[in-house]
TIKELUM-359326 format. One record per atom (N, C-alpha, C): x, y, z; residue in three letters. Coordinates in steps of 0.1 Angstrom, whole numbers, plus 5000, padded with zeros to 4 digits. Layout:
BEGIN
XYZala;...
***
This chain:
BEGIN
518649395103unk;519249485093unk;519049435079unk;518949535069unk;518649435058unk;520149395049unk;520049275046unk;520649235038unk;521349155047unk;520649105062unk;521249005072unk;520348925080unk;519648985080unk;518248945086unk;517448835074unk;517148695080unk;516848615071unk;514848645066unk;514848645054unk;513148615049unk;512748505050unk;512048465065unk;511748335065unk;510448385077unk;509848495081unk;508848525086unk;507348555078unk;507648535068unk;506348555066unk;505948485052unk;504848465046unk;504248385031unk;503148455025unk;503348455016unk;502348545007unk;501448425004unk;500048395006unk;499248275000unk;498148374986unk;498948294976unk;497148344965unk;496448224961unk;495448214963unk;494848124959unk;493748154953unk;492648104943unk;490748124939unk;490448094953unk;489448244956unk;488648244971unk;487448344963unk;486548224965unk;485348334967unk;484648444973unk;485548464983unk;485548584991unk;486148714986unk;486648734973unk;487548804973unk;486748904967unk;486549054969unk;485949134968unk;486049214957unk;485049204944unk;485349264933unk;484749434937unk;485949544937unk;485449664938unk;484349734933unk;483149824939unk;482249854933unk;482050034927unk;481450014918unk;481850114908unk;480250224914unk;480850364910unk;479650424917unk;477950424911unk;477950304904unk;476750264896unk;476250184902unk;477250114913unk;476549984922unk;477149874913unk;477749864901unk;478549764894unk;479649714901unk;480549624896unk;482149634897unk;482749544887unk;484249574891unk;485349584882unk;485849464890unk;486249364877unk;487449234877unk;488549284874unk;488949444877unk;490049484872unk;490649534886unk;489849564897unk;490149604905unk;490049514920unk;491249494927unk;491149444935unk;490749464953unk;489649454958unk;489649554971unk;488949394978unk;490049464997unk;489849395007unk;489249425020unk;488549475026unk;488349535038unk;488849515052unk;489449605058unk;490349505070unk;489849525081unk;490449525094unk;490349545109unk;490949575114unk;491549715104unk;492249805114unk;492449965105unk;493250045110unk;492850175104unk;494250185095unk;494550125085unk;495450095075unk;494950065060unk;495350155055unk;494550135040unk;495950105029unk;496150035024unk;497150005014unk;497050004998unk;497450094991unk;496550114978unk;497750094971unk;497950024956unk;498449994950unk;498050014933unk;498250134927unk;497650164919unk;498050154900unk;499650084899unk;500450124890unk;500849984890unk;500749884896unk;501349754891unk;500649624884unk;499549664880unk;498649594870unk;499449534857unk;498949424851unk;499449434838unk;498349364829unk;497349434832unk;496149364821unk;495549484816unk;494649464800unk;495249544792unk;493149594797unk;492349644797unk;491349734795unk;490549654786unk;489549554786unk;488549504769unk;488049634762unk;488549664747unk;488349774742unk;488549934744unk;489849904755unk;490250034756unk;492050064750unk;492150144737unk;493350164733unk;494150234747unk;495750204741unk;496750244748unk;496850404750unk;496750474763unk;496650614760unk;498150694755unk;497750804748unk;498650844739unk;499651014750unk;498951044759unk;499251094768unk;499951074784unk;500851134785unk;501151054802unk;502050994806unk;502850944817unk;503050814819unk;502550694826unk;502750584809unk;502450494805unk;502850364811unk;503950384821unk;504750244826unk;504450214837unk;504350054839unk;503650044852unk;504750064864unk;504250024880unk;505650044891unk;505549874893unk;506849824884unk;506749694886unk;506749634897unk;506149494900unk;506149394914unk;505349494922unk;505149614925unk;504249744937unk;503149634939unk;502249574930unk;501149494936unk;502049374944unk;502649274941unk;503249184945unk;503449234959unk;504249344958unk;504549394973unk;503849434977unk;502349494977unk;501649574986unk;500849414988unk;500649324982unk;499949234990unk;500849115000unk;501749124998unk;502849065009unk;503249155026unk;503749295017unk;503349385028unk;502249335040unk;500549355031unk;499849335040unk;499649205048unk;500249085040unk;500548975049unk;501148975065unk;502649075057unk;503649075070unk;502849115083unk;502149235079unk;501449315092unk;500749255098unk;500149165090unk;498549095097unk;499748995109unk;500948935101unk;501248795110unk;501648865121unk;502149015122unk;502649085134unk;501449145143unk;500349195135unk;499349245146unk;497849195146unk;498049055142unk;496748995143unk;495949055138unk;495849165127unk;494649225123unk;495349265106unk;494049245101unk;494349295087unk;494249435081unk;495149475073unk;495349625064unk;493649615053unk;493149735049unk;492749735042unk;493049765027unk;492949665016unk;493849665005unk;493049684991unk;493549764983unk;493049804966unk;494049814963unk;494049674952unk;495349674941unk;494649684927unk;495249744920unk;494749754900unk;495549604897unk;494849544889unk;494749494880unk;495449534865unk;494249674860unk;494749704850unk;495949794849unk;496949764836unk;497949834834unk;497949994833unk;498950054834unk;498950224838unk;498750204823unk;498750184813unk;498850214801unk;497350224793unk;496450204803unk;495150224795unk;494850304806unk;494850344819unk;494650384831unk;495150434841unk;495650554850unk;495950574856unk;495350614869unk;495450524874unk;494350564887unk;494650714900unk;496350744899unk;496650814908unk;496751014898unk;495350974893unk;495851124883unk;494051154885unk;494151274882unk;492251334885unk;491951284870unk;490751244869unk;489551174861unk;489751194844unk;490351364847unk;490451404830unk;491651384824unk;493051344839unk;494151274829unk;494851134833unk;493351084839unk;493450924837unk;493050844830unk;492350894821unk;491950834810unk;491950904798unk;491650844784unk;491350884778unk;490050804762unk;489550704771unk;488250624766unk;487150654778unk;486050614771unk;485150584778unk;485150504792unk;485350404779unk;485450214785unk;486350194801unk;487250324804unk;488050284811unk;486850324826unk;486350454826unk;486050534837unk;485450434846unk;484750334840unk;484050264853unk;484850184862unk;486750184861unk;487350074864unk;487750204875unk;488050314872unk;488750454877unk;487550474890unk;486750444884unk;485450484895unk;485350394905unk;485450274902unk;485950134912unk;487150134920unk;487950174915unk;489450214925unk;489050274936unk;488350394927unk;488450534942unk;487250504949unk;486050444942unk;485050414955unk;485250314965unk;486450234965unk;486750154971unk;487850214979unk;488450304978unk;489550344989unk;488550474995unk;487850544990unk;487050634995unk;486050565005unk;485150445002unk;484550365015unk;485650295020unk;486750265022unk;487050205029unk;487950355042unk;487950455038unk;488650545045unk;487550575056unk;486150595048unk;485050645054unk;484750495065unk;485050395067unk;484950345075unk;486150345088unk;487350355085unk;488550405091unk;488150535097unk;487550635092unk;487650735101unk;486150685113unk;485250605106unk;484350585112unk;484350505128unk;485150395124unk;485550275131unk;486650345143unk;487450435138unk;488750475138unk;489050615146unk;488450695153unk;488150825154unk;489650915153unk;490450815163unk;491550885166unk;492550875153unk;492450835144unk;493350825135unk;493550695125unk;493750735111unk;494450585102unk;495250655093unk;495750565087unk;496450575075unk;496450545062unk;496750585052unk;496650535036unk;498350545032unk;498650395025unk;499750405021unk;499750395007unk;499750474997unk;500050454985unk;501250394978unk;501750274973unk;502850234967unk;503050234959unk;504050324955unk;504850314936unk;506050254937unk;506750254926unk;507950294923unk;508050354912unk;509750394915unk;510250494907unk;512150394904unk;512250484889unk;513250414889unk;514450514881unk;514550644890unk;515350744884unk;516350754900unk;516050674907unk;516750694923unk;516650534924unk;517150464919unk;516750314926unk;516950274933unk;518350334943unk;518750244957unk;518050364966unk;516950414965unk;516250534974unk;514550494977unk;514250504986unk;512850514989unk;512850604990unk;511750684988unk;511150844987unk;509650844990unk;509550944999unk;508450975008unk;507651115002unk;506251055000unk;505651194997unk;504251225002unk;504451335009unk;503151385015unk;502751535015unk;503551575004unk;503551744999unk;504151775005unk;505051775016unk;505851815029unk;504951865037unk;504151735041unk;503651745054unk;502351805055unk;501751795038unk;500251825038unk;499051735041unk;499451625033unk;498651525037unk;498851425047unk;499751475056unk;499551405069unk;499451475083unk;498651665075unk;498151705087unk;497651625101unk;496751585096unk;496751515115unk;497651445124unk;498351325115unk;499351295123unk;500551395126unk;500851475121unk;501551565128unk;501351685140unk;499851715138unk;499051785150unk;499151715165unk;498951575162unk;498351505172unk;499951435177unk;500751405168unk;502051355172unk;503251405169unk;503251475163unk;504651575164unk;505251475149unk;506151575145unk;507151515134unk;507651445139unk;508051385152unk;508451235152unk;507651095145unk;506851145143unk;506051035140unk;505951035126unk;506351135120unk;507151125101unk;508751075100unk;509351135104unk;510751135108unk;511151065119unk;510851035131unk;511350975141unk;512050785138unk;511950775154unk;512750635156unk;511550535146unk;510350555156unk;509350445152unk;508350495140unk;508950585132unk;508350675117unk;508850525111unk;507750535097unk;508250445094unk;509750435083unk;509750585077unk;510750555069unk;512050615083unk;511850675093unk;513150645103unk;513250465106unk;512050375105unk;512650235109unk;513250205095unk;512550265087unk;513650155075unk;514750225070unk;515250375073unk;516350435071unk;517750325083unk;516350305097unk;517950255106unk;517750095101unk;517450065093unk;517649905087unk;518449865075unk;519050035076unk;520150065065unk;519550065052unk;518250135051unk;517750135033unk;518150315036unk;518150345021unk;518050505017unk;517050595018unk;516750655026unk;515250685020unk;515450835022unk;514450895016unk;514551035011unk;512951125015unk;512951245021unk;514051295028unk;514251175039unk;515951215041unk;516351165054unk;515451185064unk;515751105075unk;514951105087unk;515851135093unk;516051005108unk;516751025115unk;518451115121unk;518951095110unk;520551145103unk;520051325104unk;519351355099unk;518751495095unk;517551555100unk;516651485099unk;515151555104unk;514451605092unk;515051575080unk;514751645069unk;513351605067unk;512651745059unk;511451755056unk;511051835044unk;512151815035unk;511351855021unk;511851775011unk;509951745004unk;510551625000unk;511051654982unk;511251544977unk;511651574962unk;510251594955unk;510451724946unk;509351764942unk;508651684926unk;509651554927unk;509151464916unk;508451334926unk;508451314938unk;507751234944unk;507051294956unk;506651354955unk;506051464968unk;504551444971unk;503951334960unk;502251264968unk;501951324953unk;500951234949unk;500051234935unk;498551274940unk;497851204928unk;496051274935unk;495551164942unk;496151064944unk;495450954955unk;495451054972unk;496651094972unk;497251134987unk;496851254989unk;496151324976unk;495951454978unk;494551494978unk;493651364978unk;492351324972unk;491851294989unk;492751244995unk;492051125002unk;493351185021unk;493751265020unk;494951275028unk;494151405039unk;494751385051unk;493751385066unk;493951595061unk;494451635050unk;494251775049unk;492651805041unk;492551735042unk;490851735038unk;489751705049unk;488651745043unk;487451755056unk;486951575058unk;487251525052unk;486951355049unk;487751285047unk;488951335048unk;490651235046unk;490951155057unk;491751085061unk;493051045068unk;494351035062unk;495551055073unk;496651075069unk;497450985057unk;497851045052unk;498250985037unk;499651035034unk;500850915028unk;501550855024unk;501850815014unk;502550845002unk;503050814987unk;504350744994unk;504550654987unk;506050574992unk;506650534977unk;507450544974unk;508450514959unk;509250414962unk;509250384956unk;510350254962unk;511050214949unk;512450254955unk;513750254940unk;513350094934unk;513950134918unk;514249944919unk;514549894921unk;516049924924unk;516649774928unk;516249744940unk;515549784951unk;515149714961unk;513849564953unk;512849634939unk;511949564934unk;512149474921unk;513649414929unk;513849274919unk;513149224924unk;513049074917unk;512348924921unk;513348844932unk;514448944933unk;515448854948unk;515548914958unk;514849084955unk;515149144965unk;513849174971unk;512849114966unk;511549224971unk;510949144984unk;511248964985unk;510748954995unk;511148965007unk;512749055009unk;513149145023unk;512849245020unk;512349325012unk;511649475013unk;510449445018unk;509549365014unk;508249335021unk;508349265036unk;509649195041unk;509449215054unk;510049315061unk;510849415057unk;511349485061unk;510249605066unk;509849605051unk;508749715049unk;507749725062unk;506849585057unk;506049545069unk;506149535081unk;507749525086unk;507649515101unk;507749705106unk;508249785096unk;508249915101unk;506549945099unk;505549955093unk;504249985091unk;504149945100unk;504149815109unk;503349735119unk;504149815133unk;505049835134unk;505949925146unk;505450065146unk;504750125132unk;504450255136unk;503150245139unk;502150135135unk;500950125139unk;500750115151unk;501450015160unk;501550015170unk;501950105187unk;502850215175unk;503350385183unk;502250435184unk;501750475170unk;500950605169unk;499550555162unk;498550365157unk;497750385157unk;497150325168unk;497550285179unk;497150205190unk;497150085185unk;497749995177unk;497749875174unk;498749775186unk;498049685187unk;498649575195unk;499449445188unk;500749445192unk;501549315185unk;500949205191unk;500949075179unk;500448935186unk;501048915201unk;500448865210unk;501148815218unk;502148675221unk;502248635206unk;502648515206unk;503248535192unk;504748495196unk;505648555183unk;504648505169unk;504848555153unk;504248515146unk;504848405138unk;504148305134unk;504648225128unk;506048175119unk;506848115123unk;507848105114unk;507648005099unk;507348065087unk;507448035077unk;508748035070unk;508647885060unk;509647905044unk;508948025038unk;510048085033unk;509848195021unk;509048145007unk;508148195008unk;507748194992unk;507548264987unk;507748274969unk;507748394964unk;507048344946unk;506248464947unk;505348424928unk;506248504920unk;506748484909unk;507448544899unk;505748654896unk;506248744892unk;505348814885unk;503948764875unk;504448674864unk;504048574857unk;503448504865unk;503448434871unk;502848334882unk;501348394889unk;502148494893unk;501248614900unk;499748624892unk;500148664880unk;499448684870unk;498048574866unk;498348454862unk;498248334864unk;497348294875unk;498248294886unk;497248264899unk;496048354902unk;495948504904unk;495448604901unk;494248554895unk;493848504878unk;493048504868unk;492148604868unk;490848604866unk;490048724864unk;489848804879unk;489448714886unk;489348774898unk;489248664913unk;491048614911unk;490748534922unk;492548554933unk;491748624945unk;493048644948unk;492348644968unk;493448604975unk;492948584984unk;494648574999unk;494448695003unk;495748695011unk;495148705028unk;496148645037unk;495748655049unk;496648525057unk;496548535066unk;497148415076unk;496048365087unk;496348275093unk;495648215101unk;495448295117unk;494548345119unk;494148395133unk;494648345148unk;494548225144unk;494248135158unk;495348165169unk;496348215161unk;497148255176unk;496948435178unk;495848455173unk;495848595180unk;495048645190unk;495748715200unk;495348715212unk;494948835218unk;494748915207unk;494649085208unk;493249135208unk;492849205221unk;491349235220unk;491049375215unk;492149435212unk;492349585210unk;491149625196unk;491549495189unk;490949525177unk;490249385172unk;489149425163unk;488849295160unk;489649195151unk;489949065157unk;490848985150unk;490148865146unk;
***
């Protein structure tokens, strides 16, 4: 339950790894602004609003919003930690770098920018969650997912789910019924019974319409299984006050252990067979993040060796 349950399963490691995958732009270039990981399993984690680096020679745009979803990167790459230490396999991950204020990656082309200088970084985002989906459906036949993570901070003690009410996750609800939005092992029904807020209700209601200020942007609407080349897609908001610097590292295991229980329901994913590692908590201040991060050095994951899962490649 949260707010009882200790944060002591899982560690975020960033270190300089030369492995780390500078995303490529549809020129065959890439972006030190954009962060992409390829995984081993049908989970895509995209993180598009928690950047805080500024564009070289791109002014601040004068249209839009401009604010980033603070710590969303922090947490979407801890997130993917949690999952991996629970199902031996890794999420595939694109986090920004650059700040919403020169860029917005979850808006179509003509009101994500407004420089030149930016498009090639915009182009790098989406060619990187676009190949990495096209391998998910490839790898993946029966199904994946894309989780987009923001926050919002007009509902703070609320998580809020958006998928147009139930557009962009045509397939999984063909193939699995609204329990698998709403149900026990949905993921916002596991984090509604872990006593967080989330919106629409699940469990308590069955509710299915969502707030029409978080209801899925153009990432989920771009890339979401209601398209001829999608999989099912997920906008997730996450209030603030869950995205303090005291609170975020039980949201990320909280978070993570519901993604890895629904993966396991409805993507055929397999739990380690051997509990996952008990770690001390560690946690980067934002700053630190930043810092450690530098141009382009960032490198998350845990150690394999106790995984015993043939389901998927580990």
């Amino acid at each position: 339950m949260r707010g009882t349950a200790p944060v002591v399963t899982w560690l975020v490691v960033f270190a300089v790894a030369a492995s780390l995958m500078l995303a490529p732009t549809a020129a065959g270039q890439s972006s030190d602004l954009v962060l992409a990981r390829p995984g081993t399993m049908p989970l895509i984690l995209s993180a598009p609003h928690g950047g805080i680096e500024p564009i070289p020679g791109v002014p601040a745009r004068s249209t839009g919003t401009t604010a980033r979803d603070i710590r969303t990167d922090e947490l979407t790459l801890a997130v993917s930690q949690r999952v991996e230490s629970l199902l031996c396999s890794t999420p595939y991950v694109v986090v920004a770098r650059f700040h919403r204020l020169y860029l917005d990656a979850n808006r179509a082309p003509h009101l994500a920018f407004e420089h030149p200088d930016a498009a090639p970084h915009y182009a790098a985002y989406h060619a990187s969650i676009r190949q990495y989906v096209a391998e998910v459906r490839q790898s993946y036949p029966t199904g994946g997912l894309l989780l987009d993570i923001h926050g919002q901070g007009m509902d703070p003690s609320t998580i809020h789910r958006g998928t147009r009410d139930g557009l962009t996750v045509r397939k999984l609800l063909e193939t699995s019924g609204a329990e698998a939005l709403v149900g026990a092992r949905s993921i916002f029904g596991r984090l509604e019974a872990s006593g967080y807020s989330v919106y629409p209700a699940t469990i308590s209601s069955g509710g299915s319409v969502e707030d029409p200020r978080y209801r899925g942007g153009h990432i989920v609407a771009t890339y979401g299984s209601h398209t001829d080349d999608g999989v099912d897609a997920i906008q997730l908001e996450i209030g603030s006050s869950f995205r303090s610097e005291s609170a975020l590292p039980q949201l990320a295991d909280d978070l993570g252990g519901a993604i890895a229980d629904f993966a396991a329901a409805y993507l055929g994913a397999n739990h380690c067979h051997e509990s996952p590692p008990i770690f001390q908590p560690s946690w980067e201040p934002a700053a630190q993040l930043s810092a450690a991060l530098g141009p382009a050095v960032l490198k998350v994951g845990v150690s394999r060796s106790s995984c015993r899962s043939r389901h998927w490649r580990c």
